[in-house]
C-alpha positions as CSV (number, residue, x, y, z in Angstrom):
1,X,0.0,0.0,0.0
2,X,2.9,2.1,0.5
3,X,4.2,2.2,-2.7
4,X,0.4,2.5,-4.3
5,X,0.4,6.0,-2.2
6,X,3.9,7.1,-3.3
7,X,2.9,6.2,-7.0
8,X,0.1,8.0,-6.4
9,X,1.5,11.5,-4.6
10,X,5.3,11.5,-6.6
11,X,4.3,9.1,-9.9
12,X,8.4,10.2,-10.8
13,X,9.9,8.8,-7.9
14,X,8.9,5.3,-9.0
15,X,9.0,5.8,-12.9
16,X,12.5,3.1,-13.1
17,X,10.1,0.6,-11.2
18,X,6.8,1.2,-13.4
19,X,6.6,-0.4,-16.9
20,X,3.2,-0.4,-19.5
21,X,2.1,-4.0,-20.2
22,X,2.2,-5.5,-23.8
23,X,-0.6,-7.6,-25.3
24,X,-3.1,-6.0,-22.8
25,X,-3.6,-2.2,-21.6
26,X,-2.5,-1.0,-18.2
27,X,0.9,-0.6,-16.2
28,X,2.7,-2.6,-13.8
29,X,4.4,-1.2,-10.7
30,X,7.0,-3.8,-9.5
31,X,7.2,-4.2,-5.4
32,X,9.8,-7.0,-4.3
33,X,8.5,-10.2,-5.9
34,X,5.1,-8.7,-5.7
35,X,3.4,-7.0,-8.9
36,X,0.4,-4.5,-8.9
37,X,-0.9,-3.9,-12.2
38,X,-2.9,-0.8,-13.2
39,X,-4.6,1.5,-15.3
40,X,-3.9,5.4,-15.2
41,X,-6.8,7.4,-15.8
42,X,-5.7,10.8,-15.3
43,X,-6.4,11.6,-11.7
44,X,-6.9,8.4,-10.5
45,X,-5.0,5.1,-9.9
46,X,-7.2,1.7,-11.0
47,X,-5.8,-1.0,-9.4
48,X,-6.7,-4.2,-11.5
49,X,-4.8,-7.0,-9.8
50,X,-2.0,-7.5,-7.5
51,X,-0.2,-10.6,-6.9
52,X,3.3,-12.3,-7.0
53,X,5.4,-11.9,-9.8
54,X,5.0,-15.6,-10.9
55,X,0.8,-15.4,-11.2
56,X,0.3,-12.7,-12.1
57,X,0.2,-12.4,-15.9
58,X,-1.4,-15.1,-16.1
59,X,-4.9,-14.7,-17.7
């Protein structure tokens, strides 16, 4: 949740750590072994899954 808030306040801070998905739309932010993937619509955050690194892109 921490880095969600920090992504959210300072989106620069944790630009080296955020990468846009291919073969699907959103972003992933990478925390540890631990991904959260999301969609950024402007002024807000969507948070569409989080999980570990291994799952996650699964579909």
């Amino acid at each position: 949740m921490d880095k969600i808030d920090q992504l959210a306040v300072e989106p620069a801070q944790l630009a080296n750590q955020v990468k846009k998905l291919k073969g699907r739309s959103g972003y992933r932010l990478r925390v540890g072994d631990w991904r959260v993937v999301f969609d950024d619509n402007g002024d807000v955050l969507d948070i569409l899954a989080i999980g570990p690194r291994s799952s996650i892109y699964e579909a």
